[in-house]
VMD Tcl script that draws the C-alpha trace (Angstrom):
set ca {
  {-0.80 34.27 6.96}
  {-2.89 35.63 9.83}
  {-3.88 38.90 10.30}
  {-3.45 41.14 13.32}
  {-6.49 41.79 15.01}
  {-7.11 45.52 15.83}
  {-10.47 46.20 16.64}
  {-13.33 43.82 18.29}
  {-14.90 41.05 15.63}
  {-18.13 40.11 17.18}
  {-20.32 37.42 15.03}
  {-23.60 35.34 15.97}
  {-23.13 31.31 16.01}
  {-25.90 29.52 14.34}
  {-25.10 26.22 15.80}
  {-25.20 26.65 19.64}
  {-28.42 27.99 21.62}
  {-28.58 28.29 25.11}
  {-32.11 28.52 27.01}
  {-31.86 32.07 28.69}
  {-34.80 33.40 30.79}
  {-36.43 30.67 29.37}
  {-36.46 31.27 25.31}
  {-33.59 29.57 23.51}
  {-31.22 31.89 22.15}
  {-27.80 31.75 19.93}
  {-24.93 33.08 21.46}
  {-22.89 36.19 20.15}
  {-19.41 35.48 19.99}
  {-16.90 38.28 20.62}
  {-12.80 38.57 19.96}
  {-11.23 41.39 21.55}
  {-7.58 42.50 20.79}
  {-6.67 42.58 24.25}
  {-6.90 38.46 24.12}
  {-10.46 38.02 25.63}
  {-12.97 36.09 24.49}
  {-16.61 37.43 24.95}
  {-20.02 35.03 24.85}
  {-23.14 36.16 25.70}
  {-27.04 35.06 24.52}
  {-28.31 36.80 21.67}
  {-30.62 39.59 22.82}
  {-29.22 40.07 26.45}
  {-26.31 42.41 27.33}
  {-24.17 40.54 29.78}
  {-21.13 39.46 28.61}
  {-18.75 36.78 29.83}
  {-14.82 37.52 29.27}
  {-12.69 34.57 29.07}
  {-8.44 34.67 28.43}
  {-7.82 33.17 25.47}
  {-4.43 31.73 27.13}
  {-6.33 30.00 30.09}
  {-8.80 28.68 26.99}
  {-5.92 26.93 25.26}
  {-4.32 25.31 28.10}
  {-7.80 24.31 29.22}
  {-8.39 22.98 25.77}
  {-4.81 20.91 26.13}
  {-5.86 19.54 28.92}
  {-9.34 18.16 28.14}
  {-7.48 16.37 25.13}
  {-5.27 15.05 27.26}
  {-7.83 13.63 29.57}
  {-9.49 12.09 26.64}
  {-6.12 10.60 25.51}
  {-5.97 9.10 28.42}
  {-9.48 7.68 29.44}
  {-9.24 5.87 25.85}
  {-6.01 4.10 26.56}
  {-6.61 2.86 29.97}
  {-10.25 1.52 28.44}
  {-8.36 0.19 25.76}
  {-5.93 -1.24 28.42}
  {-9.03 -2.79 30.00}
  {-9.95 -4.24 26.66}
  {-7.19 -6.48 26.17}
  {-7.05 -7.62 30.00}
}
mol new
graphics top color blue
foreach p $ca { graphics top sphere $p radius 0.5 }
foreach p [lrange $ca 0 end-1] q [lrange $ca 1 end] { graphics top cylinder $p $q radius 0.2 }
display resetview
């Protein structure tokens, strides 16, 4: 069971750094209850907003392109 999200969550990634202004940062992650995502470098105060419904179809997709590309090399394999 899942529970409703009613007010921002905002946590710090340890895995992913991105160079900004040239020192290497983590990035902040942000969930918002209106159904935005929020990413921005640790340290810095611009945020970028992304739907989360245009992130899931874009996620679909890029599976779907992967699903693809490996059965037409597999294709090419047997050939």
């Amino acid at each position: 069971m899942t529970t409703r999200l009613k007010k921002p969550v905002k946590r710090l990634s340890e895995a992913s750094s991105v160079r900004d202004g040239g020192k290497p940062r983590r990035l902040v992650i942000a969930i918002y209850p209106a159904g935005f995502i929020g990413i921005r470098p640790e340290g810095t105060r611009r945020e970028e907003l992304l739907d989360i419904t245009s992130m899931y179809w874009f996620a679909i997709k890029q599976r779907v392109a992967v699903e693809q590309s490996q059965r037409r090399a597999a294709r090419k394999g047997r050939r």
